[in-house]
C-alpha positions in Angstrom: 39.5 -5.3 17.2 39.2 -1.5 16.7 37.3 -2.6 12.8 34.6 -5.0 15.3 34.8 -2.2 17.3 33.4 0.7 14.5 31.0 -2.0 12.7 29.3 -3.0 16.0 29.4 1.1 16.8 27.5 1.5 13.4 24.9 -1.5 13.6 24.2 -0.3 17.5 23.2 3.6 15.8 21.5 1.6 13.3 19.6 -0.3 15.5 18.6 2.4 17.7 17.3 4.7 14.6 15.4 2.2 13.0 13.5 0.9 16.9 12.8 4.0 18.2 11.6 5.5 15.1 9.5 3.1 13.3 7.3 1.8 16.3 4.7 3.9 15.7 4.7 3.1 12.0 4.6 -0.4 12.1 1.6 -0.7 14.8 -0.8 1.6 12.5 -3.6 0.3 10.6 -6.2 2.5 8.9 -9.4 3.3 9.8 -12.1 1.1 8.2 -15.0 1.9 11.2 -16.7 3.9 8.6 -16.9 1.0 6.0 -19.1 -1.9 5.1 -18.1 -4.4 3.3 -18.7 -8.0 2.1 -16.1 -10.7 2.2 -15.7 -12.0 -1.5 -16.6 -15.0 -2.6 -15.2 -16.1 -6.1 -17.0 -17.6 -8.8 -14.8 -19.2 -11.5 -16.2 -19.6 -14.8 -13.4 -20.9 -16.6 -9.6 -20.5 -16.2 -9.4 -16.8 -16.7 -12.8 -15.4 -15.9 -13.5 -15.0 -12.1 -16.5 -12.6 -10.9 -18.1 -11.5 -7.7 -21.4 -10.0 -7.8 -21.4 -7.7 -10.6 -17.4 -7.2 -10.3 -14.7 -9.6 -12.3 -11.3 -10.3 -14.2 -11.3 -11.4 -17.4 -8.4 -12.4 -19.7 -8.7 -11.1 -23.3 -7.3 -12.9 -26.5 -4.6 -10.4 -25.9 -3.8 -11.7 -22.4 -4.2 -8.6 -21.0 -6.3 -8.9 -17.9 -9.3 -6.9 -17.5 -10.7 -5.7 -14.2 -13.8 -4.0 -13.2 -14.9 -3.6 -9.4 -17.3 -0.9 -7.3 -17.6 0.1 -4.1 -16.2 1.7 -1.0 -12.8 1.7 -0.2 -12.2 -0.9 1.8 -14.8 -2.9 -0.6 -12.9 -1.7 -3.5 -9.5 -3.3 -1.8 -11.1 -6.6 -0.5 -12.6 -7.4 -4.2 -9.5 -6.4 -5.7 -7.5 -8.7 -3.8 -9.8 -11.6 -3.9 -10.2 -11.8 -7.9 -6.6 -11.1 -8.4 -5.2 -12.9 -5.8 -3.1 -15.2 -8.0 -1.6 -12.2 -9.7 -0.8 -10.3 -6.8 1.0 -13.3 -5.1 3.1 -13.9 -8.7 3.8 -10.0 -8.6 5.1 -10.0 -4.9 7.0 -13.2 -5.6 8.7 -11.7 -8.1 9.4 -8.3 -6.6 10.8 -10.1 -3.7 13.0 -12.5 -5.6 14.6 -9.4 -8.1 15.9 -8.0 -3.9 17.5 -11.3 -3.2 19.5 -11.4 -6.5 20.3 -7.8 -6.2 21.2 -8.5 -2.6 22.1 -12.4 -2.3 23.5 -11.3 1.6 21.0 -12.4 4.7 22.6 -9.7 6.6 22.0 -7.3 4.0 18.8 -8.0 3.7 18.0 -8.0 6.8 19.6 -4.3 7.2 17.8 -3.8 4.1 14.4 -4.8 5.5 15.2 -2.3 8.7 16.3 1.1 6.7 12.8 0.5 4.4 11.0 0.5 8.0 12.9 3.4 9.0 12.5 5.2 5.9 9.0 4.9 5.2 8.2 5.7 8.8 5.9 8.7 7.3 4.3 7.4 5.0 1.3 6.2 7.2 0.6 10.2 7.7 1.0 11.3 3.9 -1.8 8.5 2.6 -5.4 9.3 2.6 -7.3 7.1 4.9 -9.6 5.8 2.4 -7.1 5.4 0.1 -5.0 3.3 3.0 -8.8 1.3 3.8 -8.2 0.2 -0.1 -4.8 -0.9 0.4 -5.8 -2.7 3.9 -8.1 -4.7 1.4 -6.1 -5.7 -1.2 -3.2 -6.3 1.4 -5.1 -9.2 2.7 -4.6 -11.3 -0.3 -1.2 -11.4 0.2 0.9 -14.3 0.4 2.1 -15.4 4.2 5.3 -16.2 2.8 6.8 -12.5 3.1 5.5 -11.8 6.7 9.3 -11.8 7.9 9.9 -8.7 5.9 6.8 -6.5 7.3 3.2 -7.2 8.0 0.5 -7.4 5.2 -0.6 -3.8 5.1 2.7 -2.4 5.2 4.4 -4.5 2.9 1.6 -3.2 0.6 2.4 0.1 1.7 6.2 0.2 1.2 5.7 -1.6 -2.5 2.5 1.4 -3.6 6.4 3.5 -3.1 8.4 1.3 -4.5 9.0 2.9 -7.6 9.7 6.3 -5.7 11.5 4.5 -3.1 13.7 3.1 -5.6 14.2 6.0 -7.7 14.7 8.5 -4.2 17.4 6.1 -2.6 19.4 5.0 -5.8 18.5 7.5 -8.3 18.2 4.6 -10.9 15.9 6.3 -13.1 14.2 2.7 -14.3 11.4 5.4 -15.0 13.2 6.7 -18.5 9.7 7.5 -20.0 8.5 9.7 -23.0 4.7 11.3 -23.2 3.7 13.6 -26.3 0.0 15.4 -26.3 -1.4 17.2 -29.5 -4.5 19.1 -30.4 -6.1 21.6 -32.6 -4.3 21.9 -35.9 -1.9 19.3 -34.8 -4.3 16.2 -34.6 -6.7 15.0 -37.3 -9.4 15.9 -36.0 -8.1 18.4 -33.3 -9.1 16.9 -30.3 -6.8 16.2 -27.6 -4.4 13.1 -28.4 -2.1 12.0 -26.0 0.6 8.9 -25.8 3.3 7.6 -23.5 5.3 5.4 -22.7 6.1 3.6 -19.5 9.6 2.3 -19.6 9.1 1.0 -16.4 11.7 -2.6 -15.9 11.8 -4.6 -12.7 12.7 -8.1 -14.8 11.0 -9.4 -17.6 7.9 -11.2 -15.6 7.4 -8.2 -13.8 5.8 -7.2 -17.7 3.8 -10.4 -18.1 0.3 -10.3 -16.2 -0.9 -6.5 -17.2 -4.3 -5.6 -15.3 -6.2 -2.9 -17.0 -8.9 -1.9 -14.3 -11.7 0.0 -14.3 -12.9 1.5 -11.0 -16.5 2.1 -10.3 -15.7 4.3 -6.7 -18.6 5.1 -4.4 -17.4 9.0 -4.1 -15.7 10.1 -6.9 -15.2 9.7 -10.6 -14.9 6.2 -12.3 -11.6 5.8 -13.9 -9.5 3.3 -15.7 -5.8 2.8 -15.2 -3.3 0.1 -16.3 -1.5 -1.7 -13.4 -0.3 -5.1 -12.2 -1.5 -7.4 -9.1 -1.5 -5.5 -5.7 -1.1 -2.0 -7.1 -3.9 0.7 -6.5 -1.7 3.5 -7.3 -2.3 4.6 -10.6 0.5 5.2 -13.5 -1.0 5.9 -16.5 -5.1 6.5 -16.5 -8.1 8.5 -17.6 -11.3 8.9 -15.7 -15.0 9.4 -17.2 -14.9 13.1 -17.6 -11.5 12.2 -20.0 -9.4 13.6 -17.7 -5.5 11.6 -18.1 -2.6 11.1 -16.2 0.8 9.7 -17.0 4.1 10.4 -14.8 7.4 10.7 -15.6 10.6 11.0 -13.2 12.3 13.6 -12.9 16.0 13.9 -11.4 15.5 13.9 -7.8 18.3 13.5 -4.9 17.7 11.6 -1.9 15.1 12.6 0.7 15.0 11.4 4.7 11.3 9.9 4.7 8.9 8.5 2.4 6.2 10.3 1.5 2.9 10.4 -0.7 4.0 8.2 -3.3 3.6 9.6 -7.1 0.7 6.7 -7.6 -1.4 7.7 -5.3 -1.0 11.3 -6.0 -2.6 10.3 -9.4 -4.8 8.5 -8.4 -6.2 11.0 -6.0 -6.2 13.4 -9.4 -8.5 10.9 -11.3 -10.9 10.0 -9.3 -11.5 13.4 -7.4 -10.4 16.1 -10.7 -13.1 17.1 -13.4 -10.1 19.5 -15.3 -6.4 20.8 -14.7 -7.5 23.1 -12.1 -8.6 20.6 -9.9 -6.0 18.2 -10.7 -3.2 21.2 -9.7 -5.0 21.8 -6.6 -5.0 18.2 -5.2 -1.2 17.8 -6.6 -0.7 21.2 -4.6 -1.5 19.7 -1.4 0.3 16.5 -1.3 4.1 16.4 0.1 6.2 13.9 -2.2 9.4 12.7 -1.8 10.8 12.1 -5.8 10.9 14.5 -8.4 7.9 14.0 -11.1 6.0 15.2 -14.1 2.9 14.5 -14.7 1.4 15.0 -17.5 -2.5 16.2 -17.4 -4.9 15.8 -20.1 -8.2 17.4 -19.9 -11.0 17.1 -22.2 -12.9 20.0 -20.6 -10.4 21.8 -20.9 -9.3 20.6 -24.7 -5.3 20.6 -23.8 -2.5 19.3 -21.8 -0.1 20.6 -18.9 2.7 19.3 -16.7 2.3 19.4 -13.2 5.8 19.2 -12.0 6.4 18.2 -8.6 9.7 17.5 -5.9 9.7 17.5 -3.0 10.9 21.4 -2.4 9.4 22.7 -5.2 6.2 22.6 -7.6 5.5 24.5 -11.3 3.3 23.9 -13.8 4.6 23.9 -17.3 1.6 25.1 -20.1 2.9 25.3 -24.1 1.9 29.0 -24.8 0.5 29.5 -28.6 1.1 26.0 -29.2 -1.0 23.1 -29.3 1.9 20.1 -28.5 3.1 19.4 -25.7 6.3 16.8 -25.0 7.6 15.6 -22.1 10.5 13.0 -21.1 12.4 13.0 -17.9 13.5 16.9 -17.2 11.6 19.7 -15.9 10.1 22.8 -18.1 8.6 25.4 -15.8 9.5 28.4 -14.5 10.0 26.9 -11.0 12.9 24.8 -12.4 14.8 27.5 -14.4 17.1 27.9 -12.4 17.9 24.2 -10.6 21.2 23.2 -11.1 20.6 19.3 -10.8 17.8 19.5 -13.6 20.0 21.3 -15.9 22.6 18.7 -15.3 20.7 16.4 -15.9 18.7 17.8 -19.3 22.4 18.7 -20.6 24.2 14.9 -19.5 21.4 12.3 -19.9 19.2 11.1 -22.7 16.0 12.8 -21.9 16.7 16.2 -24.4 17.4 13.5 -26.9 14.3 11.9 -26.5 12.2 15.0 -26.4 13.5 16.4 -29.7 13.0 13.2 -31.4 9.5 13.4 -30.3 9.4 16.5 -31.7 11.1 15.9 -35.1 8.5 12.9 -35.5 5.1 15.3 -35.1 6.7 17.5 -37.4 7.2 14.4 -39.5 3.1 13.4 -39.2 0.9 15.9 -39.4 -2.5 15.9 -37.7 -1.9 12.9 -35.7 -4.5 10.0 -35.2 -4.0 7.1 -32.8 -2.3 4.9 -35.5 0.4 8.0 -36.2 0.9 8.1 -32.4 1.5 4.3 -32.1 3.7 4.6 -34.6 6.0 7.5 -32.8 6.0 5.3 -29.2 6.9 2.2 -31.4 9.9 4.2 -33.2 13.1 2.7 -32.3 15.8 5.3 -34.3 17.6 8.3 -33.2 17.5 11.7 -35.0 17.2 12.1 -38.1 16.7 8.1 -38.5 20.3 7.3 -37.3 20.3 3.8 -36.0 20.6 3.5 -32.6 20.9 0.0 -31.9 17.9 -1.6 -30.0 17.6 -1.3 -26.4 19.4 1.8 -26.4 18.0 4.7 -23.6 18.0 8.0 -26.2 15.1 5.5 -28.7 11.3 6.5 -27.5 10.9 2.7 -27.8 13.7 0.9 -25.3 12.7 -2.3 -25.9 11.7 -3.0 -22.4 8.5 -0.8 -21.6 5.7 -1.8 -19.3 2.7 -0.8 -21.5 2.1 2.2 -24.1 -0.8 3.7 -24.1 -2.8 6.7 -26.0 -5.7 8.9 -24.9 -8.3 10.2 -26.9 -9.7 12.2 -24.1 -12.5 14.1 -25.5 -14.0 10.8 -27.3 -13.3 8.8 -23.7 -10.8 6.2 -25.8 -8.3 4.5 -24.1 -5.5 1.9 -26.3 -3.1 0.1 -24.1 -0.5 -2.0 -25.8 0.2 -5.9 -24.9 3.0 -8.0 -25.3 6.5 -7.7 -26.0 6.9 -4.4 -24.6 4.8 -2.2 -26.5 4.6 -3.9 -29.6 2.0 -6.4 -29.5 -1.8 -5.2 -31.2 -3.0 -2.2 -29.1 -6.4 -2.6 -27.6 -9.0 0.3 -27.7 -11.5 0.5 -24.3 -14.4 3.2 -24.3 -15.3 4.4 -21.3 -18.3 5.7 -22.4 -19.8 2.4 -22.8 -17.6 0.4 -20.0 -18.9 2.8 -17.5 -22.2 3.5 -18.5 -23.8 -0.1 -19.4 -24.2 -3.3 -16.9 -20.7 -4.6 -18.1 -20.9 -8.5 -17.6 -17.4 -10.8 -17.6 -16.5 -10.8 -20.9 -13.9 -8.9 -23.0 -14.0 -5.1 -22.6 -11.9 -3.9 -25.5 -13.5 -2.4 -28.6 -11.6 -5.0 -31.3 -12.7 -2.8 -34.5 -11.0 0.1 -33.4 -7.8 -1.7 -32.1 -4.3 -0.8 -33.1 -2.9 -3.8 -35.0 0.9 -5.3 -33.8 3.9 -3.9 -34.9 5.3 -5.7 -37.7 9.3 -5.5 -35.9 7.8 -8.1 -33.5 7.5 -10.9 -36.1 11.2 -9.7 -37.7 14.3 -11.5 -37.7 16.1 -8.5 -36.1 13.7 -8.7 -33.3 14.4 -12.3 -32.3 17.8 -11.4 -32.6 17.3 -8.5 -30.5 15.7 -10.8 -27.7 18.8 -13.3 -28.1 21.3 -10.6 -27.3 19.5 -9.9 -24.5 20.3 -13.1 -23.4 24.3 -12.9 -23.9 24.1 -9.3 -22.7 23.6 -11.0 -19.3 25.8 -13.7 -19.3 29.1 -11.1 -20.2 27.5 -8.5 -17.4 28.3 -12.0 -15.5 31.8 -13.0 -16.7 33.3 -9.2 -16.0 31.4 -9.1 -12.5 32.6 -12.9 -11.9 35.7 -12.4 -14.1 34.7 -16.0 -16.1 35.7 -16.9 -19.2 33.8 -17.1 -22.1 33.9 -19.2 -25.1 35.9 -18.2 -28.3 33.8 -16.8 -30.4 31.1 -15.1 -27.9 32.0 -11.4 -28.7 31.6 -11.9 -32.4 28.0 -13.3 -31.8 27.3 -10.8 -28.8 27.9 -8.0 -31.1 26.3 -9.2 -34.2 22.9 -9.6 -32.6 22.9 -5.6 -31.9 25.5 -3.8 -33.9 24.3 -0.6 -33.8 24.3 -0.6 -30.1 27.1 1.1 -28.2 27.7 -0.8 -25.4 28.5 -4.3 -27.3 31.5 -2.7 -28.2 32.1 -0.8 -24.4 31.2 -4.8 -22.0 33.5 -6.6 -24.8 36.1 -3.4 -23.9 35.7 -4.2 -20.5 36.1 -7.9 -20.7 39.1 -7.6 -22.8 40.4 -5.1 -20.3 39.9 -7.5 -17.0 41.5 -10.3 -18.9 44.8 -7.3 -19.6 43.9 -7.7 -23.6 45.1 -4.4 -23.8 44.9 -4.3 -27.7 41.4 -6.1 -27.9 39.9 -3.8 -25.6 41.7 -0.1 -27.0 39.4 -1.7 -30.2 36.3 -2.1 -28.7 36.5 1.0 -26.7 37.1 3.1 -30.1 34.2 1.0 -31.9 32.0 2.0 -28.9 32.7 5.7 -29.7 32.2 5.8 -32.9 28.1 4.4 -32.2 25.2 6.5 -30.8 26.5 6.6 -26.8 23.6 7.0 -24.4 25.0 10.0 -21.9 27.9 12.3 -21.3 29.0 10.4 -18.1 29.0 7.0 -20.2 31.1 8.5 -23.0 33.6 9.8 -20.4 33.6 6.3 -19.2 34.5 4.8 -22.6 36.8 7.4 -23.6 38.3 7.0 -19.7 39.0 3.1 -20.1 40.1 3.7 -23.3 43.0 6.2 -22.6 43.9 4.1 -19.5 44.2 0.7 -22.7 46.4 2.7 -24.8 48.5 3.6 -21.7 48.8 0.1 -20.6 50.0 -1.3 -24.2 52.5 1.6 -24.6 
């Protein structure tokens, strides 16, 4: 009785947070008096080329799909959302289906459903209006199906912050990205270079239907950015006066209320900054609520800086008698010197590794071009070419990024990588020309100037690497589920990948839920003897090992 007792006390306090301060919230809609705007109606020319007026998507040969649209705000979202409408529907299926395998309960997710409102109760107030009209747009080509969880607009809302969201209330750092910028003497023709990756994974459909759109706004500065259906928010981009943004997280602890989210912060950037200035002024005014760099390209200004942001805090990190700049997922400024979770963090996790590999690879290639760069985002080894194993977090190329893509900011040359992960042939866009000629529907991409497809893709270590994959799930299953696999599992688990650490670490763990003392002290030991990502998952092996040689003495 007194347990019913306490759970009923904490789902009453519950309750009463989550009604008496989201009401507010979950009435607002933007204001779109201001705005004109035409409904959409679609043309299809065939089955991947869909246009309205002078606006369309278009699938390349790549299968990358390519967007172009003009117009006001709310225009900008209704025309969105009309010729993508397919996509965004897939997209919000399949966000919505990764929260029910993560969280199978019904009463959990209706809890779940009730701390988001709560949470993101301030959003509404942190979100330009015009940039909410454009959202109110595209919202309305949402699928009915998810109504139950909020209404249109602020289930588009709440997903613009998913990735902050996310990474604020779990820390889970599915944001593990790497960006590198060069100039002068250390590019090959000493203009400003720039590549990243986004190793951003929610599932491996999440990956499949890439939008690269180009936006045509009625105030502002056209810009380009890659995305996926029903996301305005910008993650990597470059507008017309080459001015580039990527983000990467940083180590961030969880906030009370949602925020700007990072996206639209960018976005903001492109389409209203002409250098770094500007773009420092309009990051300067924005309240966040994760910890992020983003890295700022300017051609105007022939260089690159971090704008690094938190919620508490802000710097801006410039490379003094230098002309590279690197950045993975820690903090560089003067602001930052002395925060002790960012420290942590740099000292514990895999981002210092990843920066000095960057590092020790332009070192390694002098006077980058845009092949050289691809080749450093595509580079799969550890330092000084010790094999890491594929997948693992401390390789600039995971295995499992979103898109790569490169800036040539002062020529106004975008590449942007297509499938698997960012290995497939790398397809060059100039702005020059998208944004200053009638574009029609057809394919955007500059093909002589394209970046061809890693050769690892076609390898037999690749397929094997995409077969482990596979087998890495089902034994996450049989230790969660404590299932039994067959015989000879672990020997073929292993021999896909390896190099890879934590083969050796599930099979220990296995082993050691089945009380195989013997088999698991072996495992754990191979594990150590591999590339481990972080200090808290080697003190985790070395833990479950000394706790096996304890139980077989």
């Amino acid at each position: 009785m007194k347990s019913f007792n306490k759970n009923f006390a904490v789902f009453f306090i519950l309750f009463f947070l989550i009604s008496c301060g989201t009401g507010r919230s979950l009435k607002h809609l933007p204001d779109v008096s201001g705005y004109t705007y035409e409904l959409p109606k679609i043309q299809q020319k065939n089955d991947s080329t869909f246009t309205f007026n002078n606006n369309f998507l278009t699938k390349n040969k790549q299968q990358l799909w390519e967007l172009k649209i003009s117009g006001n705000p709310l225009q900008l979202g209704y025309t969105s959302g009309a010729l993508t409408q397919n996509l965004l529907q897939k997209q919000e299926e399949i966000f919505f289906l990764k929260v029910e395998e993560i969280v199978p309960s019904k009463t959990k997710q209706w809890l779940l459903r009730n701390i988001l409102k709560f949470y993101n109760r301030k959003m509404y107030l942190n979100v330009r209006n015009e940039f909410q009209a454009e959202i109110f747009g595209l919202s309305q080509y949402s699928s009915d199906k998810y109504n139950f969880i909020a209404p249109k607009f602020l289930r588009s809302m709440y997903l613009h912050g998913a990735h902050d969201i996310g990474h604020a209330m779990q820390d889970l750092m599915l944001v593990g990205c790497s960006s590198l910028a060069v100039w002068d003497e250390n590019s090959e023709d000493g203009s400003l270079l720039i590549g990243r990756n986004f190793d951003f994974y929610a599932g491996d459909d999440f990956a499949k239907n890439k939008i690269i759109a180009f936006v045509q706004p009625d105030e502002g500065i056209p810009y380009m950015y890659v995305t996926w259906g029903g996301m305005s928010g910008v993650v990597s981009g470059m507008n017309k006066e080459g001015l580039s943004v990527t983000i990467n997280a940083g180590k961030s602890k969880i906030p009370w209320a949602a925020k700007t989210p990072i996206s639209l912060v960018t976005k903001e950037i492109l389409q209203f900054a002409k250098n770094i200035d500007e773009a420092v002024e309009i990051a300067k005014k924005r309240k966040v609520f994760v910890s992020e760099s983003i890295m700022v390209g300017s051609a105007n200004d022939r260089k690159a800086a971090l704008i690094e942001i938190s919620p508490n805090n802000f710097g801006v990190f410039e490379v003094q008698n230098s002309s590279k700049l690197i950045c993975s997922n820690h903090f560089q400024s003067e602001a930052y010197k002395n925060d002790e979770r960012n420290t942590k963090w740099r000292e514990e996790s895999h981002s210092q590794y990843r920066f000095d590999r960057m590092e020790e690879l332009i070192n390694q290639n002098e006077k980058l071009n845009p092949e050289k760069m691809a080749k450093i985002l595509r580079d799969k080894n550890g330092l000084k070419e010790i094999p890491l194993g594929y997948g693992n977090e401390k390789a600039l190329n995971q295995l499992l990024a979103h898109h790569a893509i490169i800036f040539s900011n002062e020529k106004r040359l975008v590449w942007v990588s297509s499938n698997p992960y960012q290995l497939g042939e790398m397809v060059c866009y100039d702005l020059n020309k998208i944004f200053d000629e009638n574009t029609q529907a057809q394919n955007l991409g500059t093909n002589e100037k394209n970046i061809p497809r890693d050769s690892f893709a076609d390898s037999e270590a690749f397929k094997n690497y995409e077969k482990y994959r596979i087998l890495d799930r089902e034994i996450d299953s049989a230790i969660d589920e404590k299932k039994t696999l067959i015989d000879d599992f672990i020997e073929n688990y292993q021999n896909l990948n390896p190099e890879l650490w934590s083969v050796y670490y599930k099979a220990g763990k296995y082993y050691y839920e089945k009380k195989e003392y013997q088999k698991a002290k072996e495992n754990f030991e191979k594990a150590l003897t591999k590339v481990i990502t972080t200090v808290p998952d080697k003190k985790n092996v070395e833990e479950y090992l000394r706790k096996s040689k304890k139980l077989i003495n």
